[in-house]
C-alpha positions in Angstrom: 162.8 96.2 -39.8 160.0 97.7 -38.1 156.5 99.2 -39.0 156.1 102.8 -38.4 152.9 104.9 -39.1 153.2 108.4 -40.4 151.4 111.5 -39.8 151.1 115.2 -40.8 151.5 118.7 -39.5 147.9 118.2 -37.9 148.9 114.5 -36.7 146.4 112.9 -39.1 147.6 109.5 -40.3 149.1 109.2 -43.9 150.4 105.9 -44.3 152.1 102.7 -43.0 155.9 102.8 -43.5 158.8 100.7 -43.1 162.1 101.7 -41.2 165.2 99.5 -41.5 168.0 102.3 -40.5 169.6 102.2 -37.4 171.8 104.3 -34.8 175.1 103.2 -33.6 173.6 101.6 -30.8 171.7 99.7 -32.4 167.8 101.3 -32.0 165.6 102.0 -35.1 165.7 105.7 -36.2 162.3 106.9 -36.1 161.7 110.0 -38.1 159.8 112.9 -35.9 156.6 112.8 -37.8 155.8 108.5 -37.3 154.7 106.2 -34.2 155.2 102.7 -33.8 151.9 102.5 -32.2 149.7 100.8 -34.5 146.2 101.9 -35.4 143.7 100.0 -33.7 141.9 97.2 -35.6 138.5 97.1 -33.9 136.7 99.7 -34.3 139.0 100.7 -37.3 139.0 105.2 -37.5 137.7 106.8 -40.4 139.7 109.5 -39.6 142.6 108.8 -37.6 144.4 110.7 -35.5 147.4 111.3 -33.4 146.9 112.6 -29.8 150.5 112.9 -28.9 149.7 113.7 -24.9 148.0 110.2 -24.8 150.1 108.5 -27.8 146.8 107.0 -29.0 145.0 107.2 -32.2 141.6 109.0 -31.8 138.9 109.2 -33.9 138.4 112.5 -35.5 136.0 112.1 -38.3 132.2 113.9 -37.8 129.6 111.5 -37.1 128.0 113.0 -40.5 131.3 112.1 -42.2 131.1 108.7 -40.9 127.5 108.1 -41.7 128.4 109.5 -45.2 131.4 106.8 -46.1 128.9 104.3 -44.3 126.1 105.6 -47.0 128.2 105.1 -50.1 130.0 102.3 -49.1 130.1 99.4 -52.1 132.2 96.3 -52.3 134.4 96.9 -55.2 135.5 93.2 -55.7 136.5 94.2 -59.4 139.3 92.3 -61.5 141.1 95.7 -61.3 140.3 96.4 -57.8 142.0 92.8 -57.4 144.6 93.5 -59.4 145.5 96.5 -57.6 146.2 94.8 -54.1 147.7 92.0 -55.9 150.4 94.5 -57.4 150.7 96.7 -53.7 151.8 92.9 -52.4 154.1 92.3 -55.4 155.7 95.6 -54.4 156.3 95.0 -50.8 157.8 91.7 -51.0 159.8 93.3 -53.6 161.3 95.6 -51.4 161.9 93.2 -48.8 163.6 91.3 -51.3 165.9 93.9 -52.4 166.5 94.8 -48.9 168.0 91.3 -47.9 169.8 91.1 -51.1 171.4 94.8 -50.1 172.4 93.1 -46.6 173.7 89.8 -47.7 176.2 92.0 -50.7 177.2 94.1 -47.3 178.1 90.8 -45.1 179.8 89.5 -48.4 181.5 92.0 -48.6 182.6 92.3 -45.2 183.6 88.4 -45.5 185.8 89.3 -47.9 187.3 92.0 -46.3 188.0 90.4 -43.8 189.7 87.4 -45.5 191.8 89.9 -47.4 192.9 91.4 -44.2 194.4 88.5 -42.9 196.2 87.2 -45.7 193.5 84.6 -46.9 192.6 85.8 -50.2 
């Protein structure tokens, strides 16, 4: 499984996503409208975006935009706010969960069949 990072029609990111499906050969599919370039981490992008020519992610927030978010910038350290990325984590390593529970029925499976084949079960 890989991390991917989507974009829209005007290659501004939308979110971090997870890709587990792969080709015959072996390679992740990537859909057409993710990188695996990561975002960077310092300095972090308001804005981000996608410049496909130099498969970076650029900055394309205003300066006043920037100074604005910088303006009304407040901790929120709230039980809910809390609460909220507890929940997000709770979801992720629920997926992954499900996800290795998915592959380990498949290679059962496969076991079995394969056991059957020759006579075994």
């Amino acid at each position: 499984m890989i991390q991917v990072y989507r974009y829209d029609e005007n290659l501004m990111f939308i979110e971090p996503m997870l890709i587990s499906q792969k080709d015959e050969e072996g390679n992740y599919v990537i859909p057409s409208d993710c990188t695996t370039i990561p975002l960077p981490d310092s300095p972090s992008l308001f804005k981000a975006k996608f410049d496909a020519k130099k498969q970076k992610w650029i900055e394309s927030a205003t300066q006043e935009e920037i100074e604005a978010v910088l303006s009304s910038e407040t901790i929120d350290d709230s039980p809910v706010s809390q609460l909220k990325q507890q929940n997000a984590l709770l979801l992720m390593q629920l997926a992954e969960a499900q996800k290795q529970l998915q592959e380990q029925a498949e290679t059962t499976s496969n076991l079995l069949l394969s056991l059957a084949e020759k006579g075994v079960l």
